[in-house]
PLY file of the C-alpha trace (Angstrom):
ply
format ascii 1.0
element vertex 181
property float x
property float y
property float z
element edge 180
property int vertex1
property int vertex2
end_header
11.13 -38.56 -22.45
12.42 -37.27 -25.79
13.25 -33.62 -26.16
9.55 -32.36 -27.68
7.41 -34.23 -25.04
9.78 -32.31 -22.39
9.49 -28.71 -23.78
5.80 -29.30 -24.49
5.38 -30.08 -20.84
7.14 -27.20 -19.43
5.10 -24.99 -21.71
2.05 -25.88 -20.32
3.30 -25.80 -16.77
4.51 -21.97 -17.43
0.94 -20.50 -16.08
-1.36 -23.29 -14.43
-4.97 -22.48 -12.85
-5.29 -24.31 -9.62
-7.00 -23.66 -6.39
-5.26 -23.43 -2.86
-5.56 -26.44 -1.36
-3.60 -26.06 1.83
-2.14 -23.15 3.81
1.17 -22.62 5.89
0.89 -19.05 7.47
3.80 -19.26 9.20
5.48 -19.07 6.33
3.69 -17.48 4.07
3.63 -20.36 1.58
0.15 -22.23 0.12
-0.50 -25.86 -1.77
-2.10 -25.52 -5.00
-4.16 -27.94 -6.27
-4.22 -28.01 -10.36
-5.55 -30.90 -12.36
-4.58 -33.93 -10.61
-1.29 -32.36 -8.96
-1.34 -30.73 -5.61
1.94 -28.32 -5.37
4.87 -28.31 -3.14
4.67 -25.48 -0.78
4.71 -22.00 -2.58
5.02 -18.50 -1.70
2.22 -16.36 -2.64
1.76 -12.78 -4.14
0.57 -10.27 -1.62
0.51 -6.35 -2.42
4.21 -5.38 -0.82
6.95 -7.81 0.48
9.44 -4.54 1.58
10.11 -2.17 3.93
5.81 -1.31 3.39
4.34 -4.55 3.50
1.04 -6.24 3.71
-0.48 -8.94 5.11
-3.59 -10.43 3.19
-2.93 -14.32 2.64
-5.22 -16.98 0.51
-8.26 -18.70 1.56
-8.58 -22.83 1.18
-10.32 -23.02 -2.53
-9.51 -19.44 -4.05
-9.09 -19.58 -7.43
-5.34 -18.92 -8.55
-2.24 -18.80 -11.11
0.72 -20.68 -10.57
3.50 -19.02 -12.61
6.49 -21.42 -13.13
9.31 -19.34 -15.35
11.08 -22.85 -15.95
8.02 -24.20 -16.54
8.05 -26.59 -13.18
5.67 -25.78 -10.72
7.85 -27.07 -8.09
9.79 -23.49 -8.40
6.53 -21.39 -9.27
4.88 -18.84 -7.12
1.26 -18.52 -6.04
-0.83 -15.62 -7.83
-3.88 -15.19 -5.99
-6.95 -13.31 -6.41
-9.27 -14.85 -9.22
-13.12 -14.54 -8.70
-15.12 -17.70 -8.72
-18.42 -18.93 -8.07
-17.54 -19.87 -4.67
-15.72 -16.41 -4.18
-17.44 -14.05 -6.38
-17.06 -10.35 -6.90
-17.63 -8.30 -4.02
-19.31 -5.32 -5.81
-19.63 -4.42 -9.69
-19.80 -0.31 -9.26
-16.98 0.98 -11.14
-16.73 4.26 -8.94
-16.82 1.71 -5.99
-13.45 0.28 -4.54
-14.86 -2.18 -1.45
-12.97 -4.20 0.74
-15.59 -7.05 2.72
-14.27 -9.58 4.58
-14.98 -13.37 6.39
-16.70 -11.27 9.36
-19.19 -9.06 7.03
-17.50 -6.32 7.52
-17.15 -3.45 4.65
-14.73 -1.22 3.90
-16.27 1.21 0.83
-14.69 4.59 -1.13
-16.55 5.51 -3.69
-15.13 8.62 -6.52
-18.66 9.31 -7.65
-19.49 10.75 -4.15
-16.53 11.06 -2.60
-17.54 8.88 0.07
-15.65 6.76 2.74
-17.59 4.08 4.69
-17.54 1.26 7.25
-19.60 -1.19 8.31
-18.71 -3.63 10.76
-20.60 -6.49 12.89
-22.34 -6.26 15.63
-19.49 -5.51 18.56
-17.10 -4.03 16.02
-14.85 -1.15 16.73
-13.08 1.54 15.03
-9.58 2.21 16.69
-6.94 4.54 15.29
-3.97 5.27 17.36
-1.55 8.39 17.21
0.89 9.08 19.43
1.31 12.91 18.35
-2.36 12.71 18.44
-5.22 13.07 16.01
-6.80 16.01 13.81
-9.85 15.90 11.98
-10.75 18.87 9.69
-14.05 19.44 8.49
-17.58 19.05 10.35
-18.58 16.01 12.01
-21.62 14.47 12.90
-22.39 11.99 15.66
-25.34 10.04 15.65
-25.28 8.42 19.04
-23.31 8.52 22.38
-19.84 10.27 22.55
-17.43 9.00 25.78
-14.64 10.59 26.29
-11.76 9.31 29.44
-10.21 12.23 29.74
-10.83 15.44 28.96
-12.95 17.71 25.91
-11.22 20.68 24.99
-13.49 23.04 22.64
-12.75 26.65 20.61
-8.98 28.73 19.73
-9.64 29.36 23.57
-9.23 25.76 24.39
-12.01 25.54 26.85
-12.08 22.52 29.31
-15.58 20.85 29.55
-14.43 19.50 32.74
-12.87 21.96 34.88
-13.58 25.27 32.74
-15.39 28.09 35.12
-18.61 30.11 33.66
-18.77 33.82 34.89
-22.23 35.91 35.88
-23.75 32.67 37.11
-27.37 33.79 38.68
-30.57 31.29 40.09
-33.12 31.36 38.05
-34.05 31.66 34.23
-30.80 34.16 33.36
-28.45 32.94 31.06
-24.77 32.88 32.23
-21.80 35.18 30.56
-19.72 31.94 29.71
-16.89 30.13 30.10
-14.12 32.06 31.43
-10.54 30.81 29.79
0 1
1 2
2 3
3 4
4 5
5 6
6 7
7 8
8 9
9 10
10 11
11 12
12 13
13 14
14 15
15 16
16 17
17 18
18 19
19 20
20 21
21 22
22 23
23 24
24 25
25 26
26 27
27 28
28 29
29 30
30 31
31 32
32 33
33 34
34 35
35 36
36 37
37 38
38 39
39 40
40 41
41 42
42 43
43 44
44 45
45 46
46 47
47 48
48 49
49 50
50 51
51 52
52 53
53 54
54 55
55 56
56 57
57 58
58 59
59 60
60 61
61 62
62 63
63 64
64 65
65 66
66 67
67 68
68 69
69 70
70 71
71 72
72 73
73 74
74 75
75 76
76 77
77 78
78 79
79 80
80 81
81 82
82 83
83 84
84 85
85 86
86 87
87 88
88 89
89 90
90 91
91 92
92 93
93 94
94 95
95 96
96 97
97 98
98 99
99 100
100 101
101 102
102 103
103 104
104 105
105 106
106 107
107 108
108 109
109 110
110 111
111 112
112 113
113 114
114 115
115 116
116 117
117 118
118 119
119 120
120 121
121 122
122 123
123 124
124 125
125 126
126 127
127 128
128 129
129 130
130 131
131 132
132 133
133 134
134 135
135 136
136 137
137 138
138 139
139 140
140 141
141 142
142 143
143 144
144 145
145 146
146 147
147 148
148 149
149 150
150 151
151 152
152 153
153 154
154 155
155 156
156 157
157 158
158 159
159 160
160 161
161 162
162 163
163 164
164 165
165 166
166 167
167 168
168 169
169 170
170 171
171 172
172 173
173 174
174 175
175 176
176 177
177 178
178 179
179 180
């Protein structure tokens, strides 16, 4: 191969589109399929590889980049991410950042109104886990049944709903005084 036909080869390998074609999770590495090649394995881009990281890998068929700095794509990485007919878009609001994945789940913020939502299947659960514990400031509203394992502790007088005392309890229609601290 003379000298031309070589650097005119690795210049079109630099950036190839290609579609994943196989996946190795355990080591975070994909096959890319681009023109009639399919890759060697690959590591792919995710949003941080340090001491924060993030797992988020490929699906079989996304659309993708495979940059190759010496132009082989042998020694190229895996950039992942491209919209495609088969993967399209999630949204098109451009207040709107949404997150939906394989279950139907959403995950929406929108700037315009400053609103945070989630919707999740049928069964679904939201779980958040603190071991200092949790605050929430501002109002909240529950539409539906609240369970609670323990206890409920209400007010700056940190009233227990289930072994707080009520004073000037009378039969009848009388009110009582309240809880007693």
């Amino acid at each position: 191969m003379n000298a031309i036909t070589s650097l005119s080869r690795r210049i079109e390998n630099l950036i190839r589109p290609g579609t994943v074609a196989e996946l190795d999770l355990a080591t975070a590495r994909c096959r890319v399929r681009t023109g009639n090649l399919l890759t060697t394995w690959l590591p792919f881009f995710t949003f941080n590889a340090g001491e924060d990281s993030t797992w988020h890998p490929p699906s079989l068929d996304e659309q993708c980049l495979i940059l190759s700095p010496s132009g082989n794509p042998e020694t190229g990485f895996v950039l992942i991410g491209l919209y495609s007919d088969r993967y399209p878009a999630p949204d098109n609001s451009p207040t709107r950042h949404r997150r939906r994945y394989r279950d139907g789940a959403l995950i929406n913020y929108d700037t315009a109104t400053h609103t945070l939502t989630a919707t999740l299947p049928a069964g679904g659960q939201i779980v958040a886990t603190a071991p200092g514990g949790m605050r929430l400031i501002g109002d909240l509203e529950v539409d539906g049944l609240i369970t609670a394992t323990q206890d409920v502790i209400a007010g700056e007088q940190r009233i227990s709903l289930t072994t707080h005392k009520t004073a000037g309890i009378q039969k009848g229609t009388s009110i009582s005084d309240g809880p007693v601290p």
